[in-house]
N, C-alpha and C positions, 0 to 999 in steps of 0.2 A: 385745793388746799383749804383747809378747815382754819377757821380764824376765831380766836381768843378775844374778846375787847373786856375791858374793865371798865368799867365808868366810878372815874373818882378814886382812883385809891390811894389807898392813904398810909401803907405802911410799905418802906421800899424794899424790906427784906423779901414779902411778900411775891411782893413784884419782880424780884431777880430771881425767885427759884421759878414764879410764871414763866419766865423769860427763856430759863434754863430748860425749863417743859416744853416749850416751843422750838426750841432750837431740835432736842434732842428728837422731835416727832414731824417735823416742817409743818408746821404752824405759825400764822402769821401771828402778830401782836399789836392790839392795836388801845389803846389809851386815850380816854374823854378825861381831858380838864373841867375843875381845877384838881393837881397832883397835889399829894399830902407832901411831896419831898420834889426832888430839885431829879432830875436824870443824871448830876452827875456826882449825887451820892455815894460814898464808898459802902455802905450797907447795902446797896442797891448792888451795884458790882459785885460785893462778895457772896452776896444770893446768888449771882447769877455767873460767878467765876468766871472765868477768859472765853465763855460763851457768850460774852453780852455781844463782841463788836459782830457776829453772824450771824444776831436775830433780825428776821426782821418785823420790824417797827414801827408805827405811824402814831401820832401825835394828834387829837385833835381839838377846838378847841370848845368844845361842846356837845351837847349830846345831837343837837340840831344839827351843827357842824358834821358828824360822824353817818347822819341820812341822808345829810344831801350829797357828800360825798360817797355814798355805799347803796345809791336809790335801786331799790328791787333785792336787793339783801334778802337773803331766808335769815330771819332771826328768833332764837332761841335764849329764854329768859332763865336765867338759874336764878333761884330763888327759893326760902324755904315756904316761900306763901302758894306756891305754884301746886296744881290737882294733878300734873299726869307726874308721875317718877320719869327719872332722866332716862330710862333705859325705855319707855315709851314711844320715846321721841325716834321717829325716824331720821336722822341726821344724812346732809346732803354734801358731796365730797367740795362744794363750795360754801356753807352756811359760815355763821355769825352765830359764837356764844360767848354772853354777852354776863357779866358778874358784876356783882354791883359791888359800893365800897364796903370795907370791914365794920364799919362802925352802923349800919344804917342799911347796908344791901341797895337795891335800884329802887329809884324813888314810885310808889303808887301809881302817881300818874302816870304810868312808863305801862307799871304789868297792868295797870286793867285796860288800857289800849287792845295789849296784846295777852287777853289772858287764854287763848289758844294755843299757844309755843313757850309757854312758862311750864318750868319745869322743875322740880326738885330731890335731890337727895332725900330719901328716907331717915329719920334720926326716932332714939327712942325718947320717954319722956318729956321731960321741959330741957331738954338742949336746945338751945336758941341759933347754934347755927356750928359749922367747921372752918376749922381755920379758910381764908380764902385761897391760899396756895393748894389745898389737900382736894377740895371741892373742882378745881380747874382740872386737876390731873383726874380724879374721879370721872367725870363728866368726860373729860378731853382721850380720855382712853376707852373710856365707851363709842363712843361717835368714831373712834380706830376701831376697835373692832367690830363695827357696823362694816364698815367700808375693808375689811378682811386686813386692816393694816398695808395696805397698798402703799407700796415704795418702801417698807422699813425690813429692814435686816432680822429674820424668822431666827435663827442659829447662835447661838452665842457659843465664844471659844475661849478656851481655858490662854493666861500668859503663858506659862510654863509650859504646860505637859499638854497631849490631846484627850478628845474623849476618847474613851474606848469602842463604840458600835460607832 
């Protein structure tokens, strides 16, 4: 299972559509304090619709907190500072990717630790970054279709009517 963490974020709409990205793909979700917002926001919930109570979630209180509890982790940095693009990245059906907060991204110290598994979206210009919800599902469906989308449902079907072939 591929796992989402944020470090720090700070807007909970955000956060509920991440949420709703995890649910709908089984993806864990995992959260480094300190939160811009409280978990029991209702912006947070309405991002994340009547999918929040079957995410799962972990809570940590730090980034220190989040390795010692995850030690040997494969982790992968988003980031728009990052040399290899995210479709580089060989991604592992157990990895850590890991976004930093809206305002600020993961702090320095963090990616030149690891400026090997930092990774980033392509953008043109002086755009300074994509929304954080847009960048998770970007990134988070790449690393699915590495792994052939394993376990998720290939077919979609129509309410009403069927396909035809």
């Amino acid at each position: 299972m591929i796992n989402i963490v944020l470090h720090e974020p700070e807007i909970p709409q955000n956060t509920g559509n991440i949420g709703r990205t995890c649910v709908a793909t089984g993806m864990r979700l995992h959260l480094i304090k300190p939160l811009g917002f409280s978990l029991d926001e209702k912006q947070l919930k309405r991002a994340g619709l009547d999918y929040w109570p079957d995410l799962d979630v972990t809570v940590y209180e730090s980034y220190e907190d989040f390795l010692s509890k995850n030690e040997g982790a494969k982790i992968y940095y988003a980031t728009t500072k990052g040399h290899k693009v995210y479709t580089q990245a060989q991604y592992e059906p157990d990895c850590y990717i890991m976004f930093g907060k809206e305002s600020a991204g993961i702090p320095e110290e963090i990616l030149r630790e690891h400026e090997d598994t930092c990774v980033r979206i392509p953008m043109i210009g002086e755009t300074r970054s994509l929304n954080l919800s847009n960048a998770v599902a970007i990134v988070a469906y790449e690393a699915l279709r590495q792994l052939d989308f394993e376990g998720m449902k290939m077919k979609g079907e129509l309410h009403r009517l069927t396909w035809s072939n």
